[in-house]
C-alpha positions in Angstrom: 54.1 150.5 27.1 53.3 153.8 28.7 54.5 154.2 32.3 51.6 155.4 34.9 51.7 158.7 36.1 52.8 159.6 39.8 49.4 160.9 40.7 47.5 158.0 39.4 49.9 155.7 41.4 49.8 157.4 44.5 45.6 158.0 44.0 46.0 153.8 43.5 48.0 153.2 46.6 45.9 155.1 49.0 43.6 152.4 49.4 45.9 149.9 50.3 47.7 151.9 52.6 44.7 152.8 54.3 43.5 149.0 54.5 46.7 147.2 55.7 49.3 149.5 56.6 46.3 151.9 59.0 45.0 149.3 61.5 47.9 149.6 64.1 46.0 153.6 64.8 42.9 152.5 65.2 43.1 148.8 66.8 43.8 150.0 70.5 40.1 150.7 71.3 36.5 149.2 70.3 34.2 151.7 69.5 31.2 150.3 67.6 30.2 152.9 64.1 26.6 152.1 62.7 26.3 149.4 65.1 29.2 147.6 63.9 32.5 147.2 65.1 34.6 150.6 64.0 37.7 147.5 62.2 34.4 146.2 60.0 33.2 149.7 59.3 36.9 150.5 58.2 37.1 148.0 56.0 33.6 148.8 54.3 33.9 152.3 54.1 37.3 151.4 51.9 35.6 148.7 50.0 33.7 151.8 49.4 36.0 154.0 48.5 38.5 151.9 46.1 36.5 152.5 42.9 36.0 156.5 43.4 40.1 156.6 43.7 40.8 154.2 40.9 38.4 155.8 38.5 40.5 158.8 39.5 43.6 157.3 38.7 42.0 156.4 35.0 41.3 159.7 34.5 44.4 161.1 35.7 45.9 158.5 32.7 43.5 159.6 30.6 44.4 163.1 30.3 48.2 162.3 30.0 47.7 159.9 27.5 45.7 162.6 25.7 48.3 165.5 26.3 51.4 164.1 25.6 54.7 165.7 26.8 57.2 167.9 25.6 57.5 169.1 21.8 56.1 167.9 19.0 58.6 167.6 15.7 56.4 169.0 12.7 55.4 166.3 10.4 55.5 163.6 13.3 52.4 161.5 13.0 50.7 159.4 15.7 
């Protein structure tokens, strides 16, 4: 098994980071974003946001898996 990249991890974690490890910036004050609560809109707009950077992270894989690394011995097969 291949191991992932160390752009596709870090697109992966950025997510998480911003969900759990963010909220101690932004919990001092209540300002209200679209007529919700700005915490709820954080969350949302993340919810939002997870698929664009994970499909990122698969196509960051993608193209690694496709261009393999270092040289290739002649008369290796796949």
């Amino acid at each position: 098994m291949k191991r992932p990249s160390l752009g596709s991890l870090l697109l992966a974690l950025i997510p998480f980071i911003a969900m759990c490890f963010s909220v101690s910036l932004w919990d001092r004050i209540y300002p209200m974003v679209l007529g919700i609560p700005f915490n709820f809109f954080w969350l949302i707009l993340w919810t939002l946001l997870i698929p664009p950077c994970l499909w990122g992270a698969y196509r960051l894989e993608r193209r690694s898996a496709s261009h393999p690394r270092g040289p290739r011995r002649e008369g290796a097969t796949r």
